[in-house]
N, C-alpha and C positions, 0 to 999 in steps of 0.2 A: 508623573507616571503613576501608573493606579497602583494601587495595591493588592486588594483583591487577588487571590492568584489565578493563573492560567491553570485548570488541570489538561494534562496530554496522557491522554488512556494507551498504553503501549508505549511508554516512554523510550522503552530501549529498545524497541524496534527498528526499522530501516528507516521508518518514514517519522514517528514521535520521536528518535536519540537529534536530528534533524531540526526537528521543533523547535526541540526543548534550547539545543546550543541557539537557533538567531534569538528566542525570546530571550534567554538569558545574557544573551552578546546586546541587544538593545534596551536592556534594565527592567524587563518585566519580572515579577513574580511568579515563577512557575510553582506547579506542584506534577509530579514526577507519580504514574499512574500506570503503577507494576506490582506484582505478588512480594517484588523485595523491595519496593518503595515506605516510605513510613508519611501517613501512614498507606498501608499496602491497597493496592485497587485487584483483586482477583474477579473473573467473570464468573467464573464455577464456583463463587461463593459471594452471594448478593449484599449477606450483611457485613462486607468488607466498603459498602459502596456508600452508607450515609457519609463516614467521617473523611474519606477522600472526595465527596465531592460539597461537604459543609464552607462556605464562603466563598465556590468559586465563583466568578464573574462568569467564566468562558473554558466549555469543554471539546476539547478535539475527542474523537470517538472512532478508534480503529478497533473493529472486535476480531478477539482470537476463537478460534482458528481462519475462518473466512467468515464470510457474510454468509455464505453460499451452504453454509452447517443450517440444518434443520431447526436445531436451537435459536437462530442468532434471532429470529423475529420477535422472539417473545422476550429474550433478554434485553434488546432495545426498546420496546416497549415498557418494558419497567426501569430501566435507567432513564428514559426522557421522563416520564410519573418523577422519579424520586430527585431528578434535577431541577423539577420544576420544583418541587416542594422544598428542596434545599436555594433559591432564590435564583437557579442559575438565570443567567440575564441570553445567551448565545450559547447552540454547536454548531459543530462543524466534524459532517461526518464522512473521512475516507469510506469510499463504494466501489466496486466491481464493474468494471465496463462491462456489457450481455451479460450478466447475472440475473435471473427473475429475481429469484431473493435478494438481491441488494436492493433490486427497485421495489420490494417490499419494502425493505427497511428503510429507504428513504419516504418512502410513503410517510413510514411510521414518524418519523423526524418532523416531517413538511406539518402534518396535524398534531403535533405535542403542544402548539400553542408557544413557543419560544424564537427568539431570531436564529436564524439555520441559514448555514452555506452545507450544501454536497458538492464532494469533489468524487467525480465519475474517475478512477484509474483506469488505463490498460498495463501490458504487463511490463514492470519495473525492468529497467538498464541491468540497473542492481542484481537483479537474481542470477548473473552472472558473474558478482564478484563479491557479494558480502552473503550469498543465499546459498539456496541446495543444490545450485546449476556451478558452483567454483568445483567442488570435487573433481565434476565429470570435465569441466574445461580443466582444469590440471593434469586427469586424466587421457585426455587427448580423444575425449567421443563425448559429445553430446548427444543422450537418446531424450526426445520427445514424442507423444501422439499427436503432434501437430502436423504432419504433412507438407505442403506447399504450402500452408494459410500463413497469409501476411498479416503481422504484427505492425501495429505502431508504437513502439516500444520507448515509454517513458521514463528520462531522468527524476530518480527517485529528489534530488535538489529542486528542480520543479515542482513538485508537487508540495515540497515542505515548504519553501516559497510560496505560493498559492493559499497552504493553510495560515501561513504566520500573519498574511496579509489578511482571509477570512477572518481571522482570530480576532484581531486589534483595529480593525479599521472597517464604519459603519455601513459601507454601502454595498460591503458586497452580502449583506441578508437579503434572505432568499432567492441567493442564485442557484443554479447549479452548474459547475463549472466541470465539462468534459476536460480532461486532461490528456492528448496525445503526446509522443514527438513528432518530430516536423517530417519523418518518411514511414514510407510502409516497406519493412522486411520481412521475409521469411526467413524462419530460425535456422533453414542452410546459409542465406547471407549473411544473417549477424553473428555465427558460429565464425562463416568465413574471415569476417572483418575482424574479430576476437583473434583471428588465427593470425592473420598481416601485422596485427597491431604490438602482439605478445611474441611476435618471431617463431612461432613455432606451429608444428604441427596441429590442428584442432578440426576436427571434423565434426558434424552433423550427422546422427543415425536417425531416421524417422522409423519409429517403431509401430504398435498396435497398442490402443487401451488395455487389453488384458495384460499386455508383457509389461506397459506402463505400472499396471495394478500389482502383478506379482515381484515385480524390484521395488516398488513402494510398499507391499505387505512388508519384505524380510527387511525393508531398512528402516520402517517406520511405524509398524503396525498393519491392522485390518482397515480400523476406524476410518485411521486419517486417510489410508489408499485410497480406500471407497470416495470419502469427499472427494479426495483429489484426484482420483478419476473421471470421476460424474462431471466434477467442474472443468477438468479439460473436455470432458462431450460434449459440454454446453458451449463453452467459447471458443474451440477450435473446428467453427463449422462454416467460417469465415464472417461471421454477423460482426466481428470488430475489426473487419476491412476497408476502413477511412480515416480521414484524420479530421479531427476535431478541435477548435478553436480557444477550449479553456485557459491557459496558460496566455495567449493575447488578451485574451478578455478582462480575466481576472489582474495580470503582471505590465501590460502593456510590453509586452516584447516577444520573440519567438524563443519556442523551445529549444533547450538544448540538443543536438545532435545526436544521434548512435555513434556516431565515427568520432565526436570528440570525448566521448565519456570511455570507450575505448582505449584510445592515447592518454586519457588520464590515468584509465586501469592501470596499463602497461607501465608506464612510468613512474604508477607509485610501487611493484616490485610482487602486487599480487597475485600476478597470472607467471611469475617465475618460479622454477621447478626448485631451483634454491632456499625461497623463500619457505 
């Protein structure tokens, strides 16, 4: 088994805390690549990046806050620079489905001169039971600016699968691997099925960007609103209304379901008002 370690940028994240457990459950050396990690990987602060990324073999690359931030093109631009000069050998960088800047920054990947897998996301199971979408499902309304547009809504287990396999095994350089699940819902269905699955009441509001904007201002700031407004105008215009094949490609199997990550939810006690 190498030694070298694995770094996973956003380790305790949805998709790097994921990582980090199969590589370390299959005896890889990780290194764990967060502001409280040792040593610490912060994005808003560059010279935190030589000595987190000094020896590694292989970096997974999820940047905080989105890809879809103004910022992210230029910070990945000098993290592939300072990866390459630290020996790294391989990335593998989580991306945005319909993001322009994500496809910037994979750009940026694809010419840094290094072995590179992209994994294309759409939007995470998860952001309904480990994200900013469990509040309002406990709450009993989920409000989005997504309308009728249908989602392919992918198990965040899939995608980290997908990475562990990018990460560790040589043939999938220079793929790019779309990653969907295997249906397309709208966020009134998959509210709905959350709602069968959890026994309880759960409804779907389809709101407006600006009302989106103004309960993301008071809950969250100006900053972040604004990103994450702009980025629901960009992908909720139906341009990620298909499904795509990453997860057979890269796993050799189909993705996991909406309906079963659901009944997992339910079952492990998180979508209970108890809890």
């Amino acid at each position: 088994m190498q030694k070298s370690p694995i770094l996973v940028i956003g380790s305790t994240g949805k998709i790097g805390r994921r990582i980090v457990q199969r590589l370390e459950g299959r005896g890889y050396a990780v290194r764990g690549g967060s502001r409280h990690s040792e040593p610490p990987f912060d994005w808003e602060n560059p010279s935190t990046w030589p000595a987190a990324l000094r020896g590694a073999e292989a970096v997974y690359i999820s940047y905080y806050p989105d890809l879809a931030a103004p910022g992210a093109p230029a910070a990945i631009e000098e993290l592939t620079a300072r990866a390459a000069d630290a020996g790294v050998r391989r990335l593998v960088l989580l991306s945005g489905r319909g993001e322009r800047n994500a496809e910037h920054c994979e750009d940026i990947v694809r010419g840094c001169g290094l072995d590179f897998t992209l994994i294309r996301a759409s939007w995470f199971s998860q952001n309904f039971n480990e994200g900013h979408l469990l509040e309002p499902v406990l709450g009993g309304v989920v409000a989005m600016p997504a309308g009728s547009v249908r989602e392919p809504f992918v198990d965040a287990d899939d995608i980290a699968d997908v990475a562990v396999a990018a990460l560790t095994e040589d043939h999938h350089a220079g793929q790019l691997y779309e990653v969907t699940g295997p249906r397309l819902l709208t966020f009134e269905e998959a509210v709905s099925e959350i709602s069968a699955a959890a026994g309880r009441r759960v409804e779907y509001a389809p709101i407006s960007l600006e009302q989106f904007r103004a309960g993301m201002t008071e809950a969250a700031g100006p900053e972040l609103a604004n990103l994450l407004t702009d980025l629901c105008s960009e992908v909720f215009d139906g341009r990620n209304e298909s499904l795509a094949d990453g997860v057979q490609k890269a796993l050799g199997r189909e993705p996991r379901d909406f309906a079963d990550f659901c009944r997992a939810s339910a079952a492990s006690g998180v979508w209970s008002l108890a809890a």
